[in-house]
C-alpha positions in Angstrom: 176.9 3.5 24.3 174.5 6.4 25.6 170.6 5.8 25.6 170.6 8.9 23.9 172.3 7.2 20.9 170.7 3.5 21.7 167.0 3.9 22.1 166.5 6.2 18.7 168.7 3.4 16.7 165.7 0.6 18.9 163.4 2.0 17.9 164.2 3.0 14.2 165.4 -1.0 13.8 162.5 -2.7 15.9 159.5 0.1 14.7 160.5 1.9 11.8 161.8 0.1 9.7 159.0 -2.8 10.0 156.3 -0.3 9.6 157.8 1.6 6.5 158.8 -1.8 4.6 156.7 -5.0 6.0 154.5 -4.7 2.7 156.9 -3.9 0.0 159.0 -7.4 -0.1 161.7 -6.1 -2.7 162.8 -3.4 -0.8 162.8 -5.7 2.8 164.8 -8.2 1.7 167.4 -5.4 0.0 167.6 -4.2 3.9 168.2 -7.5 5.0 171.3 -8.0 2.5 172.6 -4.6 3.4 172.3 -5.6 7.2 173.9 -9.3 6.4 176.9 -7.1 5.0 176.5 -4.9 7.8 177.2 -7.5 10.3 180.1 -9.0 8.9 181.4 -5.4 8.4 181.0 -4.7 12.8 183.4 -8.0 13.1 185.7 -6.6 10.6 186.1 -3.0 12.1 186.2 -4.6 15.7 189.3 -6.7 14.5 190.5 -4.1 12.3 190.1 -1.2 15.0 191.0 -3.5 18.3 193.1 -5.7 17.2 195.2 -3.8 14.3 194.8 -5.9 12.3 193.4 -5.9 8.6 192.0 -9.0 7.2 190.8 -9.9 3.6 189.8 -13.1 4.2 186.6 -12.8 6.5 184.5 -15.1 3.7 186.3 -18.2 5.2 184.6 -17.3 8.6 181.3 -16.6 7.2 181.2 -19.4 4.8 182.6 -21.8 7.9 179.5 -20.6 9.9 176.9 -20.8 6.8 178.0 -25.0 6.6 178.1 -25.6 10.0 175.0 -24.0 10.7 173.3 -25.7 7.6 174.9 -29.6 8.3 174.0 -29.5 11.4 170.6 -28.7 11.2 169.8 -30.9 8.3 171.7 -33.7 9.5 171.8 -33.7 13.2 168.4 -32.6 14.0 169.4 -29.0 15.8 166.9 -26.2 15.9 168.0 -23.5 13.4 168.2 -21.0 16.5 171.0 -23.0 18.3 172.3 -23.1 14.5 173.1 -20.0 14.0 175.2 -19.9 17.6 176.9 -23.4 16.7 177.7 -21.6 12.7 179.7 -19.0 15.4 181.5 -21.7 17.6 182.3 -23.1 13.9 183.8 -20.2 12.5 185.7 -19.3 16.0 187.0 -22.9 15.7 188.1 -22.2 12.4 189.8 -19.3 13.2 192.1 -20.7 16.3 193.4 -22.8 13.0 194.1 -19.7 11.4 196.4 -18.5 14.5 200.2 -18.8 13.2 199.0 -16.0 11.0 199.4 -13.8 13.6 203.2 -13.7 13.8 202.9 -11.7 10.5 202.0 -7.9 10.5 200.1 -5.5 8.1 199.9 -7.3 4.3 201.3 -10.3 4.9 198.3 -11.5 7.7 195.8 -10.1 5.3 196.9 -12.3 2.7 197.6 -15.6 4.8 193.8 -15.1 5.9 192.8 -14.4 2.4 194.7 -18.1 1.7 192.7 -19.8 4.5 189.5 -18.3 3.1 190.5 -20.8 -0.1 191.9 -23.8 2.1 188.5 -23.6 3.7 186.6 -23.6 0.4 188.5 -26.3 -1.2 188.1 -28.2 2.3 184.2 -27.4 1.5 184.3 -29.1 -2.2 186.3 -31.9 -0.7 183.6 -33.2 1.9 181.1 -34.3 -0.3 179.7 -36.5 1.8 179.2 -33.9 4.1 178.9 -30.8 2.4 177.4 -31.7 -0.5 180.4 -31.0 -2.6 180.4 -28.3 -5.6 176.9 -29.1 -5.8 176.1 -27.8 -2.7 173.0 -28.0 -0.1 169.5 -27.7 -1.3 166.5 -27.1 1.1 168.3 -26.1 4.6 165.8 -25.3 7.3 164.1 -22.5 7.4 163.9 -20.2 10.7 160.8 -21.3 12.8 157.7 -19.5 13.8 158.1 -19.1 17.8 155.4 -16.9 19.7 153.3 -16.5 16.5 156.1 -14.7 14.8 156.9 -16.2 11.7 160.9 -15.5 11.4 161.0 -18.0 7.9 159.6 -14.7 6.4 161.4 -11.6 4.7 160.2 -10.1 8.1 160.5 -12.1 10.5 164.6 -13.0 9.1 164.8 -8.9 9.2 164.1 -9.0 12.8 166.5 -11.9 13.3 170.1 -10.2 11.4 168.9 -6.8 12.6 168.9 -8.6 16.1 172.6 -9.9 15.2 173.7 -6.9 13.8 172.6 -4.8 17.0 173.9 -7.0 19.5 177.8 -7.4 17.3 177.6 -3.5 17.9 177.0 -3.4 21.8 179.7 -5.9 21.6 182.0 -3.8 20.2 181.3 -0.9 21.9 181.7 -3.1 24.8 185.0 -4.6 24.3 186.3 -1.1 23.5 185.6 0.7 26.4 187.1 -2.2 28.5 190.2 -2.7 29.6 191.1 -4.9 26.9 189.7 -1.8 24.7 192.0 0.0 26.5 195.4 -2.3 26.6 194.5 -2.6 22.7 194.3 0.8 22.3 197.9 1.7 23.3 199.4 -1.4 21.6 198.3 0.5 18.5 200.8 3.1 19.4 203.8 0.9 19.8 203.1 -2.5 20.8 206.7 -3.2 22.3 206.2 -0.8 25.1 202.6 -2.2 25.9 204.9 -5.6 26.1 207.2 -4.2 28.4 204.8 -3.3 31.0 203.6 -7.2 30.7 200.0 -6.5 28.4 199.9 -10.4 26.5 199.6 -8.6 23.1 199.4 -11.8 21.1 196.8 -13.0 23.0 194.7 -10.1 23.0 194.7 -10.2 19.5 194.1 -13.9 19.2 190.7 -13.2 21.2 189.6 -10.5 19.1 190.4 -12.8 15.9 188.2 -15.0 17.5 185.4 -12.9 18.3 185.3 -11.5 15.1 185.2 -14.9 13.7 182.3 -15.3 15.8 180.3 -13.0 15.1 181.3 -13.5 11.0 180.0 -17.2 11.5 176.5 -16.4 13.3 175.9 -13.7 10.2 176.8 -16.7 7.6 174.4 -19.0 9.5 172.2 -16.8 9.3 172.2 -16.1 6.0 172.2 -20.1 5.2 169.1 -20.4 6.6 167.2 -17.5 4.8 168.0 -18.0 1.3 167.6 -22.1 2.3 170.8 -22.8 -0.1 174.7 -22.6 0.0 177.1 -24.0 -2.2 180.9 -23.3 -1.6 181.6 -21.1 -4.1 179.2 -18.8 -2.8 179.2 -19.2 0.8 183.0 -18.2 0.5 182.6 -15.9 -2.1 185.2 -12.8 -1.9 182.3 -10.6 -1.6 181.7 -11.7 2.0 185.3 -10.0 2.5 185.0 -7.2 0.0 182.0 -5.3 0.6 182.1 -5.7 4.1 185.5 -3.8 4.2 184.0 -1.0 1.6 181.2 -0.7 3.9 183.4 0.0 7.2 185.6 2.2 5.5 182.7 4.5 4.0 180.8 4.3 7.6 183.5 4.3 9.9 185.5 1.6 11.1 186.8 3.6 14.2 183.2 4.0 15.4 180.4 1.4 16.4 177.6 2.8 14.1 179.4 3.3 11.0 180.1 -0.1 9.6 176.5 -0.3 9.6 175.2 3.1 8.3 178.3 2.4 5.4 176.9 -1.2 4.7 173.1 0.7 4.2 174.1 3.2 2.3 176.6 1.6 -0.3 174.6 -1.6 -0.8 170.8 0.5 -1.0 172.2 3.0 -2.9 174.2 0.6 -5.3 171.0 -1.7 -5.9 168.3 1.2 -6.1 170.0 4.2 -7.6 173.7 3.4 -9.4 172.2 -0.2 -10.9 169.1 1.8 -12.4 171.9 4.4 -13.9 174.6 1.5 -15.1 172.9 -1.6 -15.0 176.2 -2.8 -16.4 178.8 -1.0 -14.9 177.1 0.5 -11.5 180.1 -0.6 -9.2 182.6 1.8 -11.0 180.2 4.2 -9.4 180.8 2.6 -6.6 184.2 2.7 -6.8 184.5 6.0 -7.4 182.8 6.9 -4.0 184.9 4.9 -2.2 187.8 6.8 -3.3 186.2 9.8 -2.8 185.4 9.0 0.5 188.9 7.6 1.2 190.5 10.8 -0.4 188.3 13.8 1.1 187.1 11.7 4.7 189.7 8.8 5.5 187.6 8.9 8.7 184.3 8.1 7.3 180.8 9.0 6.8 179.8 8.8 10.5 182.4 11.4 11.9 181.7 13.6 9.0 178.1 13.4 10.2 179.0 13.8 14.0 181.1 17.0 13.3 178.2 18.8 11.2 175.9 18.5 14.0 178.6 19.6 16.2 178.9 22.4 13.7 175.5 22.8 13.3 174.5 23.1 17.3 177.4 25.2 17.6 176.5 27.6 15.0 173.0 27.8 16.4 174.0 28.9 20.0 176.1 31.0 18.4 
């Protein structure tokens, strides 16, 4: 990723943004649920783009991370910042369980992960004693202040998932222009021949599964700990699979940026413009500019973007 590209999206998500929104509450905490979204959409696309492979059931790794995260720091003492990291070992635990699902290809690994999601959440109803059953787990700690900065507030939790969300892009962007990126890459193309010539196929997938996981569980924790509650059917809620996947596919799944510019716009556009319009049926909206997006740009908003300016600089030298 070029400076040219990094240090405008710094200082928009550090400066900005902060400036613009720090006194109007409402609109702050919509940002932070379009970034939470956003996050979980990154580990989507980076599984999705790297490792081929298309999963609905990315709730299980979020909701894994949101009761680690929580149990752990209610019930074992540990500070919710080394919370949020054990929520991602939790959720990358999780998924090495969810591993045999990677002898199937295409629909049928979507849906075996889409069935761990519900194993997980039926594990989570289960373990009363530890989860705090259908009733769920009131009061979890709050973020801490730490140099003077309050991160408990709308604010200071902005700061924290814009944080996450930044660093599961440089991440990506990493892993892709690796060699991994690379041996991935061509395995998209025919994975047999990338065999041949001795790439371990299944276990470069298996590390992207994890690492998606990963990331999926810190963003869970994370949200755990700012709205202070979970309860199973919630924290594994098919949301946490669906949006994200709308979001990637509007922004871009191929590229770094556009899981996260698709996650802003559908989720601050739904909430501020198509809710006011159809407080009762604003997601057929919605729904309608998926498929129009599907239809008329399978790539996505950001390429469509990228090509304009192209277009644009083109036309101007022209």
């Amino acid at each position: 990723m070029t400076p040219r590209v990094l240090v405008p999206v710094l200082v928009a998500a550090y400066l900005v943004v902060p400036l613009a929104f720090q006194s109007n509450g409402y609109l702050l905490g919509l940002i932070v649920a379009a970034l939470t979204i956003a996050g979980i959409a990154v580990a989507w696309a980076l599984l999705g783009n790297l490792g081929g492979m298309v999963s609905f059931g990315h709730a299980a790794f979020f909701g894994v991370g949101s009761y680690v995260s929580a149990v752990l720091t209610m019930k074992a003492g540990v500070p919710v910042f080394a919370g949020l990291l054990m929520g991602g070992v939790g959720a990358a635990v999780a998924s090495v369980a969810t591993m045999p699902a990677l002898r199937l290809k295409g629909p049928y690994f979507a849906l075996a992960i889409l069935a761990y999601a519900h194993i997980f959440q039926i594990l989570a109803v289960q373990m009363e004693g530890v989860t705090g059953g259908a009733g769920g787990l009131l009061s979890i700690p709050r973020f801490p202040s730490v140099a003077g900065i309050d991160f408990g507030t709308k604010l200071g939790g902005y700061f924290v998932i814009v944080t996450i969300v930044i660093l599961a892009a440089l991440a990506y962007d990493a892993i892709r222009r690796s060699t991994w990126g690379l041996a991935l890459k061509a395995m998209h193309d025919s994975e047999l021949a990338t065999r041949v010539i001795g790439v371990p196929s299944t276990h470069l997938k298996a590390v992207m599964l994890v690492v998606s996981a990963f990331i999926t569980g810190v963003v869970g924790a994370f949200n755990a700990h700012f709205i202070n509650f979970l309860e199973p059917d919630y924290a594994f809620s098919g949301s946490w699979t669906v949006l994200p996947i709308a979001a990637a596919i509007f922004g871009g799944y191929r590229t770094v940026w556009g899981p996260v510019l698709g996650a802003l716009v559908i989720y601050l556009f739904d909430q501020l413009l198509f809710k006011e319009v159809l407080p009762h049926g604003h997601q057929l909206v919605l729904g309608a500019l998926m498929a129009g997006m599907v239809l008329w740009s399978p790539g996505g908003l950001v390429p469509v973007l990228l090509r304009r300016r192209k277009g644009g600089r083109a036309h101007a030298h022209a």
